[in-house]
N, C-alpha and C positions, 0 to 999 in steps of 0.2 A: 218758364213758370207762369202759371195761371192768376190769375187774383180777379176776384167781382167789385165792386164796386159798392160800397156802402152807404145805402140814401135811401128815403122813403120817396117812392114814387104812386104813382096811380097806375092802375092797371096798364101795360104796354113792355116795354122793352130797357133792361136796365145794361148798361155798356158795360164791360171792366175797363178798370183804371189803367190795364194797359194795354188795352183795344186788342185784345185774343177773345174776350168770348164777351157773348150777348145772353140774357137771361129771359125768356119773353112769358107773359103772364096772361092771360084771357081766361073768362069763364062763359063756361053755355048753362042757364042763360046770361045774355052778355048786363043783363040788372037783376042780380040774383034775390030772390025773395026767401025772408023766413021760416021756416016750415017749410020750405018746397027745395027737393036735386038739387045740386048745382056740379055742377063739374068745374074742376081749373083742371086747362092745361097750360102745362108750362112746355116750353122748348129753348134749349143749349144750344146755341148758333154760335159756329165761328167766326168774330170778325172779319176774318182778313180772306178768307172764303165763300163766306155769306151762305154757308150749308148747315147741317144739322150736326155737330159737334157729338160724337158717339163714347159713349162708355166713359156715361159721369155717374161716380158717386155722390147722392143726395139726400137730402131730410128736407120735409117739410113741415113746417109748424103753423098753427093758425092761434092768432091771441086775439083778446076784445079786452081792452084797455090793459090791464097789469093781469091777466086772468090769460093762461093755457087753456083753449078748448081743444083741440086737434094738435096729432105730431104723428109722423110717422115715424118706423123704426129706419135705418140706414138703407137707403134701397139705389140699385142699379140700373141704371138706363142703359140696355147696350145701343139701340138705335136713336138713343138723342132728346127723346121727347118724352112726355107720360100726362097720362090723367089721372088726376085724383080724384073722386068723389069725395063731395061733402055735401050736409045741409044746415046750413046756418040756422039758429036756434031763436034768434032774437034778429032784429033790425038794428042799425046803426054802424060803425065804422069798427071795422078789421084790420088787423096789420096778417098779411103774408109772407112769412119770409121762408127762401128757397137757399139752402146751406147745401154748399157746391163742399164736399171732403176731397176730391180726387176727380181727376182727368186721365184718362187713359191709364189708370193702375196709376199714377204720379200722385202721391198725396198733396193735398193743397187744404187750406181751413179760411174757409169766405163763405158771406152771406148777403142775400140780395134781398128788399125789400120790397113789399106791394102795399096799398092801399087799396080793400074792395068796401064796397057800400052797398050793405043790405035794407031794402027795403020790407 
């Protein structure tokens, strides 16, 4: 069984609590601005493999303080990785969280955090 790890971190890489998968977070550009693209990608790496962890089910949601701006609807990664577009609306501090439902058809219910900072 799968499990993530629940913690606010900063942009980069959040472990699961039982060292099976890795949740990685970056955006292009990597200090994303206001009003302008931004892209996150996120990538599902195997722990114990150190590869790209295939066919996760996921959600991603973006907040700014107690306030929903972005979610997506339930989506499927079969090769591990995805990009989301987005463009932040305002400047200041984000919370990212990446909700892992399922691994390999296996249902699981976890959520990873990020911290991004919009200037």
């Amino acid at each position: 069984m799968y499990t993530v790890e629940k913690n606010n971190d900063t942009r980069g890489t959040n472990q699961s609590s039982n060292e099976n998968l890795k949740i990685g977070l970056s955006t292009n550009p990597e200090n994303p601005i206001a009003g302008q693209p931004t892209q996150l990608n996120v990538s599902f790496i195997d722990n114990q493999t150190n590869s790209i962890e295939e066919h996760v089910d996921y959600k991603v949601t973006i907040m700014k303080g107690e306030t929903q701006v972005f979610t997506t609807p339930l989506l499927h990664a079969a090769d591990g990785s995805i990009i989301v577009p987005y463009q932040f609306q305002d400047s200041g501090s984000y919370n990212v969280m990446v909700e892992v439902d399922g691994i390999w058809f296996m249902p699981i219910s976890d959520t990873a955090q990020f911290t991004v900072n919009v200037g």
